[in-house]
N, CA, C and O atoms as CSV, one atom per row, in Angstrom:
chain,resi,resn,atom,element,x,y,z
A,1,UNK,N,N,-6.493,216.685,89.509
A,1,UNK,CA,C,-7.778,216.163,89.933
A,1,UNK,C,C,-8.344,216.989,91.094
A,1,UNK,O,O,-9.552,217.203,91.199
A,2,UNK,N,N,-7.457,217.433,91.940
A,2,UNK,CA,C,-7.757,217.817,93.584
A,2,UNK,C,C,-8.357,219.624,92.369
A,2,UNK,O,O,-9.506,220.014,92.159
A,3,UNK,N,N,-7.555,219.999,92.070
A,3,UNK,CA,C,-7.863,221.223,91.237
A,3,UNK,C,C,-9.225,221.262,90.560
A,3,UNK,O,O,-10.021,222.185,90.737
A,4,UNK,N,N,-9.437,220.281,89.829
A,4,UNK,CA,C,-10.947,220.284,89.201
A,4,UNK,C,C,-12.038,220.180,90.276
A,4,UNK,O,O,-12.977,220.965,90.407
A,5,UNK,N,N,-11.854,219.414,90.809
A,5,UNK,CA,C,-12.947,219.547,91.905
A,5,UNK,C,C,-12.925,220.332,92.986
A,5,UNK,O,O,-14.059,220.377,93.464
A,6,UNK,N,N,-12.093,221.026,93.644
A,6,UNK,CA,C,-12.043,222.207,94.131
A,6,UNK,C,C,-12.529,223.696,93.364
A,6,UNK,O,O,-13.039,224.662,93.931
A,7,UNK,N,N,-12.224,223.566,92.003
A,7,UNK,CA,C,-13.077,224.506,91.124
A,7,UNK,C,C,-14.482,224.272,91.225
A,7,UNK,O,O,-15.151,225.295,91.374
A,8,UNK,N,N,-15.267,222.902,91.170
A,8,UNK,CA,C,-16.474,222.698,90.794
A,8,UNK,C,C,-17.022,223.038,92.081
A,8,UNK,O,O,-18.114,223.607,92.075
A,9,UNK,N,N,-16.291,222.720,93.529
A,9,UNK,CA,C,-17.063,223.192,94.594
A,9,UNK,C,C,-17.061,224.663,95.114
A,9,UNK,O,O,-17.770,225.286,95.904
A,10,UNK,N,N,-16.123,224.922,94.452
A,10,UNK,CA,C,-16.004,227.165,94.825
A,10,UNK,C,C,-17.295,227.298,93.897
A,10,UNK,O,O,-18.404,227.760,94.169
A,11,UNK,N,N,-16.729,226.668,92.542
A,11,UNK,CA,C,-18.272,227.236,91.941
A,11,UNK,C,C,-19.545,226.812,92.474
A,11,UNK,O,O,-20.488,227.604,92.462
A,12,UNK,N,N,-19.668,225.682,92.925
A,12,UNK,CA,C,-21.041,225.341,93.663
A,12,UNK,C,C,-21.384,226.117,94.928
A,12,UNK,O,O,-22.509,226.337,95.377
A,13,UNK,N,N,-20.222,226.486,95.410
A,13,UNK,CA,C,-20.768,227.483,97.121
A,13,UNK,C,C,-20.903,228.569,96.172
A,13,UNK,O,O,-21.971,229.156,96.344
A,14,UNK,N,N,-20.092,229.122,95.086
A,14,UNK,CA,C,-20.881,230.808,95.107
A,14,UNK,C,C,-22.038,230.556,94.169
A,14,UNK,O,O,-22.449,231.616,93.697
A,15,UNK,N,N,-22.742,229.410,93.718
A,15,UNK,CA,C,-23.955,229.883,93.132
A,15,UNK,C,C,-24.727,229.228,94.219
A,15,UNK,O,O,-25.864,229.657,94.019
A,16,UNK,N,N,-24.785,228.406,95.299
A,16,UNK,CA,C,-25.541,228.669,96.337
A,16,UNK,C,C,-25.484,229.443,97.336
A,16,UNK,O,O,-26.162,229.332,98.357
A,17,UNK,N,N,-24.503,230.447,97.054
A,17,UNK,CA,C,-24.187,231.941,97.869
A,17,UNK,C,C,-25.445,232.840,97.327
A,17,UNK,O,O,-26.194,233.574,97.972
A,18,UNK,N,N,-25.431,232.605,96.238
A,18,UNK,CA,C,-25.770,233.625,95.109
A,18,UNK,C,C,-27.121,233.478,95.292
A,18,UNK,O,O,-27.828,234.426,95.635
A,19,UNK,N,N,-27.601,232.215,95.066
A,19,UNK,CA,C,-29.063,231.787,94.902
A,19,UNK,C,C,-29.761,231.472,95.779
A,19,UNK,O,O,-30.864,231.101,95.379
A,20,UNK,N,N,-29.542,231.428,97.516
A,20,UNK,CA,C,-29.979,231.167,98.395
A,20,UNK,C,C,-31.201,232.145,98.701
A,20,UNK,O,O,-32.400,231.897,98.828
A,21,UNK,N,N,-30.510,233.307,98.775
A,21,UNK,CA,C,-31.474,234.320,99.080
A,21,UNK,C,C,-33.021,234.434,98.556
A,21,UNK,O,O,-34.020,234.853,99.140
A,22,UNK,N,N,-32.861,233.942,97.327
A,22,UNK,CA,C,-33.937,233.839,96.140
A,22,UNK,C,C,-34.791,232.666,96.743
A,22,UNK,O,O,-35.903,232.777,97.260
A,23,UNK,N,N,-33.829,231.169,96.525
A,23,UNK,CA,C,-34.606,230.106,97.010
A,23,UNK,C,C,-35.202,230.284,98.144
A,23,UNK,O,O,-36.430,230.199,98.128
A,24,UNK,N,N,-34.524,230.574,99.426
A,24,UNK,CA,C,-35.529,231.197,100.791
A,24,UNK,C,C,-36.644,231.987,100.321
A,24,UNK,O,O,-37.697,231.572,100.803
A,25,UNK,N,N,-36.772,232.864,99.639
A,25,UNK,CA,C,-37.702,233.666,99.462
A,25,UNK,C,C,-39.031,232.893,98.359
A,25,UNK,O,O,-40.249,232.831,98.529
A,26,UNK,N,N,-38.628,232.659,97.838
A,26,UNK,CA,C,-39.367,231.102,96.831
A,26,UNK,C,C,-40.162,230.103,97.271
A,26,UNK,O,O,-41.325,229.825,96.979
A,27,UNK,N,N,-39.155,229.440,98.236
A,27,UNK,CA,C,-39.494,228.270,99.064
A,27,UNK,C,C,-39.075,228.389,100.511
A,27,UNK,O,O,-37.896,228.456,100.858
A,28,UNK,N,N,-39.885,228.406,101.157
A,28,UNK,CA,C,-40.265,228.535,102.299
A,28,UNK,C,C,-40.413,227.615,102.821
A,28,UNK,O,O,-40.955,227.742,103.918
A,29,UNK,N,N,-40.007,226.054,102.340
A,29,UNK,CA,C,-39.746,225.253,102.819
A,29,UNK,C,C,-38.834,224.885,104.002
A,29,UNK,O,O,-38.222,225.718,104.671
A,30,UNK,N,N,-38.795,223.072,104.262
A,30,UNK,CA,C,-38.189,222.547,105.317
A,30,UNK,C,C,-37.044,222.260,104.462
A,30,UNK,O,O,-35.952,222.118,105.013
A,31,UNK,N,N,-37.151,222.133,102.952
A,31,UNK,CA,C,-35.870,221.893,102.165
A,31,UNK,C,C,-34.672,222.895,101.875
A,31,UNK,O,O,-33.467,222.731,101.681
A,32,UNK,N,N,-35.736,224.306,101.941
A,32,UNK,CA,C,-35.153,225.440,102.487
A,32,UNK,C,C,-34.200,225.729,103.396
A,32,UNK,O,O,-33.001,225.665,103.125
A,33,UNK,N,N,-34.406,225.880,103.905
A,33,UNK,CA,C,-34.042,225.988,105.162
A,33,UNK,C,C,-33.159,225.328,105.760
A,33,UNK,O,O,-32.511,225.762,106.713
A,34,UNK,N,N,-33.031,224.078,105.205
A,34,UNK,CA,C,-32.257,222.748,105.342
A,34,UNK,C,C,-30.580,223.435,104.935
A,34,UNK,O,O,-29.474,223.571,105.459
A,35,UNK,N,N,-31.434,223.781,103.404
A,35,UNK,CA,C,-30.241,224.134,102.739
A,35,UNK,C,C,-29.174,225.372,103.237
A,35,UNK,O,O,-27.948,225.418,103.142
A,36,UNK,N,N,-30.168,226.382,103.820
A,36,UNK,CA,C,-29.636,227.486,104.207
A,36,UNK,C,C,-29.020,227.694,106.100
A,36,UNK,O,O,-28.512,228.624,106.726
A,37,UNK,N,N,-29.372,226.455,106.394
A,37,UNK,CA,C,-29.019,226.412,107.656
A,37,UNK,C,C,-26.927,226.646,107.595
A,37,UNK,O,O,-25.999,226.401,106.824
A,38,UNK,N,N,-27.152,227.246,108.938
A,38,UNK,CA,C,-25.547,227.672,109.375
A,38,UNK,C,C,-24.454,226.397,109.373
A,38,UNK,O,O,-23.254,226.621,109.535
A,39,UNK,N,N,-24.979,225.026,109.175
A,39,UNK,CA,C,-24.030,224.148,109.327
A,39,UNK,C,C,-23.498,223.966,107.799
A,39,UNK,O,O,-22.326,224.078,107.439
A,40,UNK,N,N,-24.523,223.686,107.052
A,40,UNK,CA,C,-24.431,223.473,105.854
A,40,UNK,C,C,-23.699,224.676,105.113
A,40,UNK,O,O,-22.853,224.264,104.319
A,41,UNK,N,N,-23.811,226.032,105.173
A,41,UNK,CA,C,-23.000,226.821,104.969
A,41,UNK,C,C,-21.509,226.983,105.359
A,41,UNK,O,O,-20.682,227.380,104.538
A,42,UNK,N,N,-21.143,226.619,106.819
A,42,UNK,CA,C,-19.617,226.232,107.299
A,42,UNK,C,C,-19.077,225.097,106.695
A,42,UNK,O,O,-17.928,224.950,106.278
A,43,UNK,N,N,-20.278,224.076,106.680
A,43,UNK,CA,C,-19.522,222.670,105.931
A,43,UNK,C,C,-18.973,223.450,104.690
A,43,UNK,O,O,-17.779,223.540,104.402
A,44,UNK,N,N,-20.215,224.107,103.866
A,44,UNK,CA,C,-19.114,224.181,102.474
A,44,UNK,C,C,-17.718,224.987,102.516
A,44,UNK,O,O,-16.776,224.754,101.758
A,45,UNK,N,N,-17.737,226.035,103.588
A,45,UNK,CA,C,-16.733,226.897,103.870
A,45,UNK,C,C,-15.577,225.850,104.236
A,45,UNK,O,O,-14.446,226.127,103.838
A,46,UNK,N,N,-15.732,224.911,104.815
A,46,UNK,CA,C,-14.562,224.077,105.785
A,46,UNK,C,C,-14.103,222.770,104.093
A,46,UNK,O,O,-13.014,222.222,103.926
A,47,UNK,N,N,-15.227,222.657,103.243
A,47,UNK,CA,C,-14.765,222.033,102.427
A,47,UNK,C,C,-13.705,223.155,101.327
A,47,UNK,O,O,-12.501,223.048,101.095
A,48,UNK,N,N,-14.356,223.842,100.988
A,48,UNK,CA,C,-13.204,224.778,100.157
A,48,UNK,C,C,-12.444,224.876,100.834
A,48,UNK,O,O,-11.628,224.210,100.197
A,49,UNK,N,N,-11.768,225.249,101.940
A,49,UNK,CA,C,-10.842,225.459,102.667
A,49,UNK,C,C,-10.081,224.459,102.801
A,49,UNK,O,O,-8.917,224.709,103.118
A,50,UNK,N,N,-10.428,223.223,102.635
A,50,UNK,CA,C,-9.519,222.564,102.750
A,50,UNK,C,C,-9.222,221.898,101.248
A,50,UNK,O,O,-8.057,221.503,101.238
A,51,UNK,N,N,-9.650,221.735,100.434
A,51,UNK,CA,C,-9.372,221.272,99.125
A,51,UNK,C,C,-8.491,222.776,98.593
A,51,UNK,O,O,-7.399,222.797,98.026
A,52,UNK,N,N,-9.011,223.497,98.827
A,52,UNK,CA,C,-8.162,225.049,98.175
A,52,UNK,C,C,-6.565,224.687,98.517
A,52,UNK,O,O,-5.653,224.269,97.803
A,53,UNK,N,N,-6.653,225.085,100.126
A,53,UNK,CA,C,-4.960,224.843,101.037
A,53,UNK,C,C,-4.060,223.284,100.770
A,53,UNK,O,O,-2.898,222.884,100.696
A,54,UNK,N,N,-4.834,222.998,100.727
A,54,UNK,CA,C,-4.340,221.683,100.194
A,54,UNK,C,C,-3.715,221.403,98.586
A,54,UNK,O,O,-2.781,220.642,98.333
A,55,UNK,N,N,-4.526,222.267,97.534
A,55,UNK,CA,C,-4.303,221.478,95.927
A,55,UNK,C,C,-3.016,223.200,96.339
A,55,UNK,O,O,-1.819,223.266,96.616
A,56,UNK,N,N,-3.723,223.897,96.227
A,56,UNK,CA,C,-2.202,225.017,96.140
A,56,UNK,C,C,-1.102,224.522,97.152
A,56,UNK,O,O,-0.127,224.939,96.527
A,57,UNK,N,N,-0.751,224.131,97.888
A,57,UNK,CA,C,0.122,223.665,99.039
A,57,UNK,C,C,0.858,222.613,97.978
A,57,UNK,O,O,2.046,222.753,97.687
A,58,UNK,N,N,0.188,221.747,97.534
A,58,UNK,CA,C,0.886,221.130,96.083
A,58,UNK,C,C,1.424,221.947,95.353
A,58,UNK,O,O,2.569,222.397,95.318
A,59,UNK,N,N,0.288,222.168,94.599
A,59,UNK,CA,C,0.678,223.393,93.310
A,59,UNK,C,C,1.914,224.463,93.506
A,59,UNK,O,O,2.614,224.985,92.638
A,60,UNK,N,N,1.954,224.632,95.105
A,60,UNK,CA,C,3.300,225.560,95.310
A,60,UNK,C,C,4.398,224.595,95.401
A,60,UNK,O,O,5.475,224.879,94.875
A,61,UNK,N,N,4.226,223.412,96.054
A,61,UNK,CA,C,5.982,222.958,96.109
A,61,UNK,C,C,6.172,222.714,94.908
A,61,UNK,O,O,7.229,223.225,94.540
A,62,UNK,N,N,5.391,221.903,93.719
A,62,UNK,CA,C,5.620,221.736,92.294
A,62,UNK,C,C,6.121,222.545,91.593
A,62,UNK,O,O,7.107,222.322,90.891
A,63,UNK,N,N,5.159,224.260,91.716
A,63,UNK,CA,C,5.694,225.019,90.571
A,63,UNK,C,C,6.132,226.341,91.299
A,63,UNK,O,O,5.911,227.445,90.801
A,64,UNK,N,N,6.522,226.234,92.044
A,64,UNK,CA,C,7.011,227.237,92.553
A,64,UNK,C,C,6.677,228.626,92.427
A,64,UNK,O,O,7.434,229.590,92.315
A,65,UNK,N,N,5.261,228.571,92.467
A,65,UNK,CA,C,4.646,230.064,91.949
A,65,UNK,C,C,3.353,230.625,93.346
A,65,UNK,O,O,2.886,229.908,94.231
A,66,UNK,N,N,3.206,231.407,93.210
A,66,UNK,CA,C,2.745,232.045,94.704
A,66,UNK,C,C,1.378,232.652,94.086
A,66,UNK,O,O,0.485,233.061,94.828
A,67,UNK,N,N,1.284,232.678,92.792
A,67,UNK,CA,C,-0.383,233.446,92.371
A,67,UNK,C,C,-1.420,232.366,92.575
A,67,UNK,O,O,-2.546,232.809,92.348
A,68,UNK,N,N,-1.412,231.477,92.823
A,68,UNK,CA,C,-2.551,230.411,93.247
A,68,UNK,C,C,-2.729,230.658,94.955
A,68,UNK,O,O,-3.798,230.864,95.528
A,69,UNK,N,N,-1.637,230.591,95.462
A,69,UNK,CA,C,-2.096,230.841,97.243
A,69,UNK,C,C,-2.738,232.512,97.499
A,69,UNK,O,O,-3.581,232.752,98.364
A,70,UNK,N,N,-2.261,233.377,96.738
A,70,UNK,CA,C,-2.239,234.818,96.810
A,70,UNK,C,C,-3.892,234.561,96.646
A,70,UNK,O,O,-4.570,235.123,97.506
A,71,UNK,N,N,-4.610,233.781,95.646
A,71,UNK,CA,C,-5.709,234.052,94.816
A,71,UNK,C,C,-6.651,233.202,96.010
A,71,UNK,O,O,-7.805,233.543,96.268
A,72,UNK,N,N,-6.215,232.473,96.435
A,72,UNK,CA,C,-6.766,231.280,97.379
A,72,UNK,C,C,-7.185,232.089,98.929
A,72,UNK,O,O,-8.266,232.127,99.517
A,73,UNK,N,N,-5.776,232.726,99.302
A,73,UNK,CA,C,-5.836,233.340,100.713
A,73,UNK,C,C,-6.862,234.413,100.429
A,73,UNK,O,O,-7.694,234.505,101.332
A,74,UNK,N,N,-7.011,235.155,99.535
A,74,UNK,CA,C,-7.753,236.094,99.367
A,74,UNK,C,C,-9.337,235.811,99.166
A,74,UNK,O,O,-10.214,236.552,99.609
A,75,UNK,N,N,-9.569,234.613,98.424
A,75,UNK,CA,C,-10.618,234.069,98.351
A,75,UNK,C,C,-11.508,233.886,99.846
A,75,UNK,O,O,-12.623,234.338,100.106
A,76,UNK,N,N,-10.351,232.837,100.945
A,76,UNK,CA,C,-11.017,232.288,101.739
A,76,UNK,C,C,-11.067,233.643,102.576
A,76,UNK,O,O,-12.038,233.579,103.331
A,77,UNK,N,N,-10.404,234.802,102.718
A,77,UNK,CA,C,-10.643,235.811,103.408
A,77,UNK,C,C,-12.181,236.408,103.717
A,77,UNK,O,O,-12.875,236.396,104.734
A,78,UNK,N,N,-12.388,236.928,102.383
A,78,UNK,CA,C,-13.542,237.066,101.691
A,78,UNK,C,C,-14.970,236.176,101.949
A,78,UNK,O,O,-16.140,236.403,102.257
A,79,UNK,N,N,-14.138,235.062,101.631
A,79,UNK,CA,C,-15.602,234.164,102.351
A,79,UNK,C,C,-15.913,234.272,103.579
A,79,UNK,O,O,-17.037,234.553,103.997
A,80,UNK,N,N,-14.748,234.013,104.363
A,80,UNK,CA,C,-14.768,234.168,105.919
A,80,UNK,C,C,-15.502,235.254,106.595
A,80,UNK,O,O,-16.351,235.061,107.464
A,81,UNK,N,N,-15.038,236.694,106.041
A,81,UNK,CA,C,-16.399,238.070,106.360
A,81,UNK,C,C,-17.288,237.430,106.375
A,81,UNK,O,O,-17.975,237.215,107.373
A,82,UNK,N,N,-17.546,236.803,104.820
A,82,UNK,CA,C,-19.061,237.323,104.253
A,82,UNK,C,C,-19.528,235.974,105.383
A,82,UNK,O,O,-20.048,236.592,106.312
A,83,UNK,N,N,-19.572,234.876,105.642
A,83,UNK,CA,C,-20.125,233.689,106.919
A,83,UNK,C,C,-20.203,234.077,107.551
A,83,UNK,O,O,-21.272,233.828,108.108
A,84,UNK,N,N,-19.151,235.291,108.409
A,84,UNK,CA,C,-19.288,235.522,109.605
A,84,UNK,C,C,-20.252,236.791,109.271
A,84,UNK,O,O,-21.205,236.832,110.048
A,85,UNK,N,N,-20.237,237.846,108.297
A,85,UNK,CA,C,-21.423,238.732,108.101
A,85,UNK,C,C,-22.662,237.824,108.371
A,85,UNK,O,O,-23.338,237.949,109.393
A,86,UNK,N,N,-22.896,236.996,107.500
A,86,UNK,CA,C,-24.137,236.110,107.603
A,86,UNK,C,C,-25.022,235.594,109.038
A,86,UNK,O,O,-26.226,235.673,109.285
A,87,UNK,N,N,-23.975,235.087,109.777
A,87,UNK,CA,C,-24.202,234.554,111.241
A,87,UNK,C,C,-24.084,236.093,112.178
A,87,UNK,O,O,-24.176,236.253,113.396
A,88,UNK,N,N,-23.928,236.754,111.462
A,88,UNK,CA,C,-24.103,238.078,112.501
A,88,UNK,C,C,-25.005,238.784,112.028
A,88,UNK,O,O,-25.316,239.679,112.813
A,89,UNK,N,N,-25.678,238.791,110.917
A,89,UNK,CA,C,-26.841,239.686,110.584
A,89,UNK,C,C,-26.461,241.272,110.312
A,89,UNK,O,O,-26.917,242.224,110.945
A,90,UNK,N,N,-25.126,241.351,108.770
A,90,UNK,CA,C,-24.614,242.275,108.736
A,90,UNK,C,C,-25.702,243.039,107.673
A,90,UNK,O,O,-25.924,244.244,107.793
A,91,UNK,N,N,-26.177,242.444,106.910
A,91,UNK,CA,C,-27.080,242.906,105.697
A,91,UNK,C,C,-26.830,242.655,104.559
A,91,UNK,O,O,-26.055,241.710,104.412
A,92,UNK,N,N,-27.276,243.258,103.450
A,92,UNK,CA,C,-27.025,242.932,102.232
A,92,UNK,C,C,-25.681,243.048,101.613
A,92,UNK,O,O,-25.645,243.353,100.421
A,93,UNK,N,N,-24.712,242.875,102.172
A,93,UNK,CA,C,-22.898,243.240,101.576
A,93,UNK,C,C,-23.300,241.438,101.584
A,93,UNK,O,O,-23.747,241.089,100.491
A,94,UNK,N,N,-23.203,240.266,102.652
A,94,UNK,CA,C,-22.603,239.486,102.451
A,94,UNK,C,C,-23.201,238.585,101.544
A,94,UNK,O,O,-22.590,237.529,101.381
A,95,UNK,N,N,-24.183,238.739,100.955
A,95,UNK,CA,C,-24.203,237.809,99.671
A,95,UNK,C,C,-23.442,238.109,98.823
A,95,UNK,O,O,-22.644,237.189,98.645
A,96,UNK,N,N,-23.178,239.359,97.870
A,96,UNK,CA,C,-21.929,239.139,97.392
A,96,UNK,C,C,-20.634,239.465,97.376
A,96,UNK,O,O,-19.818,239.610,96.466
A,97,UNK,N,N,-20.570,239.581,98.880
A,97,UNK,CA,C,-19.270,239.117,99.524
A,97,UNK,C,C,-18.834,237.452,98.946
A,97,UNK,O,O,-17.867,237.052,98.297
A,98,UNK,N,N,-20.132,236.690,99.565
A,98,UNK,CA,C,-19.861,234.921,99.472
A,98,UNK,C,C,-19.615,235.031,97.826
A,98,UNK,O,O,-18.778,234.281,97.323
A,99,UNK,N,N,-19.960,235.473,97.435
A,99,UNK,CA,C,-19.931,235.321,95.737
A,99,UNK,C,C,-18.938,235.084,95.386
A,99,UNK,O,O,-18.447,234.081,94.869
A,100,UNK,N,N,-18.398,236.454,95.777
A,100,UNK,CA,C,-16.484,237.244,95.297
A,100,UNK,C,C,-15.889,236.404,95.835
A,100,UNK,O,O,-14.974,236.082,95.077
A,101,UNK,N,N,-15.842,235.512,97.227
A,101,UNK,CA,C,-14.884,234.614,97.896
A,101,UNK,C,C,-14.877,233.129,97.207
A,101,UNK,O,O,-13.920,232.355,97.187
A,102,UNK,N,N,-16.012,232.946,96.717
A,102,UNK,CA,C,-16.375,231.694,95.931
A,102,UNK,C,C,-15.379,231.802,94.746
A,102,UNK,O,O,-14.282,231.246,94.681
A,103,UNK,N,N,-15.883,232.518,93.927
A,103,UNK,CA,C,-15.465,232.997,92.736
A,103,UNK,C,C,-14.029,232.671,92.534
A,103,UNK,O,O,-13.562,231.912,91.685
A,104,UNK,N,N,-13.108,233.666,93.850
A,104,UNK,CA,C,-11.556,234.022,93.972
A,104,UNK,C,C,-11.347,232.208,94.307
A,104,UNK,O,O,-10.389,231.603,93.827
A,105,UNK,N,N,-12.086,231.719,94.927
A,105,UNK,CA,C,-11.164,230.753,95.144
A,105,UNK,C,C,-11.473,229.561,93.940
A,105,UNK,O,O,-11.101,228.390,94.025
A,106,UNK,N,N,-11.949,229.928,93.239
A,106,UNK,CA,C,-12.709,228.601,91.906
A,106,UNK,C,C,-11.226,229.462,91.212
A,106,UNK,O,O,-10.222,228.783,90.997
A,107,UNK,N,N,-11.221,230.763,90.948
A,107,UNK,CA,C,-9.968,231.195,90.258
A,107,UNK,C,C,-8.477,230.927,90.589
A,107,UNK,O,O,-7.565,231.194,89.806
A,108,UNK,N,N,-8.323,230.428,91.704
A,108,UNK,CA,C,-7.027,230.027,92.505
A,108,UNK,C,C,-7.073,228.360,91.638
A,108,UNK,O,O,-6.237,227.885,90.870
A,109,UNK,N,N,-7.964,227.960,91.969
A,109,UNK,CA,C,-8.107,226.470,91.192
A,109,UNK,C,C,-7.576,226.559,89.929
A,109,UNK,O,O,-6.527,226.022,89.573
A,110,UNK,N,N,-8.416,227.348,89.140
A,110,UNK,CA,C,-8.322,227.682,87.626
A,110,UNK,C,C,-6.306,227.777,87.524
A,110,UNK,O,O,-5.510,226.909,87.166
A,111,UNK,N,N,-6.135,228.791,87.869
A,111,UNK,CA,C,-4.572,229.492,88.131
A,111,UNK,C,C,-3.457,228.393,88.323
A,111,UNK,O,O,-2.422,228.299,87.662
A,112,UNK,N,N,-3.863,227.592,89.342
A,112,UNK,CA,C,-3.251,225.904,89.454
A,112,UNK,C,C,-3.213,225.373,88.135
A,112,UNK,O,O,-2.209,225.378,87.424
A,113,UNK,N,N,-4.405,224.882,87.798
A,113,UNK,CA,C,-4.631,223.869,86.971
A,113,UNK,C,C,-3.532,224.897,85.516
A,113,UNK,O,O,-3.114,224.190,84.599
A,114,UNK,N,N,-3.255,226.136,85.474
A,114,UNK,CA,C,-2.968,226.658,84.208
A,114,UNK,C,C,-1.674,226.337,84.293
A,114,UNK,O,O,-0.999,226.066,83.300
A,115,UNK,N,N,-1.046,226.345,85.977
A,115,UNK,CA,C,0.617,226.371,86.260
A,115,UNK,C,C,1.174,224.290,86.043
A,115,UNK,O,O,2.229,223.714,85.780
A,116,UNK,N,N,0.135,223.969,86.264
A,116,UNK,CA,C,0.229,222.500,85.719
A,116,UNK,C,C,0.035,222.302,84.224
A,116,UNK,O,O,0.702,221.431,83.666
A,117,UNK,N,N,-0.736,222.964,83.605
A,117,UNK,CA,C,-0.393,222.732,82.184
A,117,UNK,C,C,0.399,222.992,81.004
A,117,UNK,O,O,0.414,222.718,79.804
A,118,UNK,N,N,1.188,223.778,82.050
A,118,UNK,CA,C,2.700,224.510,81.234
A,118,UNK,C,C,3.875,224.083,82.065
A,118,UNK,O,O,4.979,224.599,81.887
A,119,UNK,N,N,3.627,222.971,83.145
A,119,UNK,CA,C,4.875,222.401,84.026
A,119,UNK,C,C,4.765,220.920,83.497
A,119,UNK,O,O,3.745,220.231,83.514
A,120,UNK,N,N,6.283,220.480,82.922
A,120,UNK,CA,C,6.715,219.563,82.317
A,120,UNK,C,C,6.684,218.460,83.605
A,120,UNK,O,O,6.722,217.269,83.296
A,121,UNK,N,N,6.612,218.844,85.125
A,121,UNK,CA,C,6.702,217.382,85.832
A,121,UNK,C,C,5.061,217.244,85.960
A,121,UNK,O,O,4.884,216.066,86.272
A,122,UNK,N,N,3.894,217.844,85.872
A,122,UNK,CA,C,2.792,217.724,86.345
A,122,UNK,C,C,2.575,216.792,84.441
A,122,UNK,O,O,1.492,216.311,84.109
């Protein structure tokens, strides 16, 4: 369960990684802006981060396999640049930076959920 929805929210931060740039430029709104503000971007960072470390932190004592944290640590790495690119005004790398970190960590999910469906106690 912690796996599926940790997938659905990596995938939801990298297509509002992805699509922000566009929507700002679109809408020039207060809804805008809302969306793209620096809190709302850490919130989602602090939510993957913790549903990620958490379902693999399972997923490792269960199945004893290390390609879900490998895929996870690397993920949140990745994200971590690309936020902190963002709040520093690095340029065009960190959108899809956020992408690739989104992505890696929806795939750490994926990678779980595969080591649970071939483990006889899950």
């Amino acid at each position: 369960m912690l796996d599926r929805t940790g997938s659905i929210a990596s995938i939801a931060c990298a297509i509002h990684c992805a699509l922000m740039p566009f929507l700002l430029a679109v809408l020039p709104t207060a809804l805008g802006a809302t969306l793209g503000s620096g809190w709302i971007e850490w919130g989602l960072f602090g939510c993957s981060t913790a549903m990620g470390l958490t379902s693999m932190h399972c997923g490792r004592r269960i199945h004893r396999k290390n390609a879900g944290i490998a895929v996870c640590s690397t993920g949140l790495a990745i994200l971590a640049l690309g936020r902190i690119g963002e709040d520093r005004h690095w340029g065009w790398f960190c959108v899809p930076t956020l992408v690739v970190g989104g992505l890696l960590m929806a795939a750490a999910h994926f990678v779980n959920m595969y080591h649970c469906r071939k483990c006889p106690a899950c």
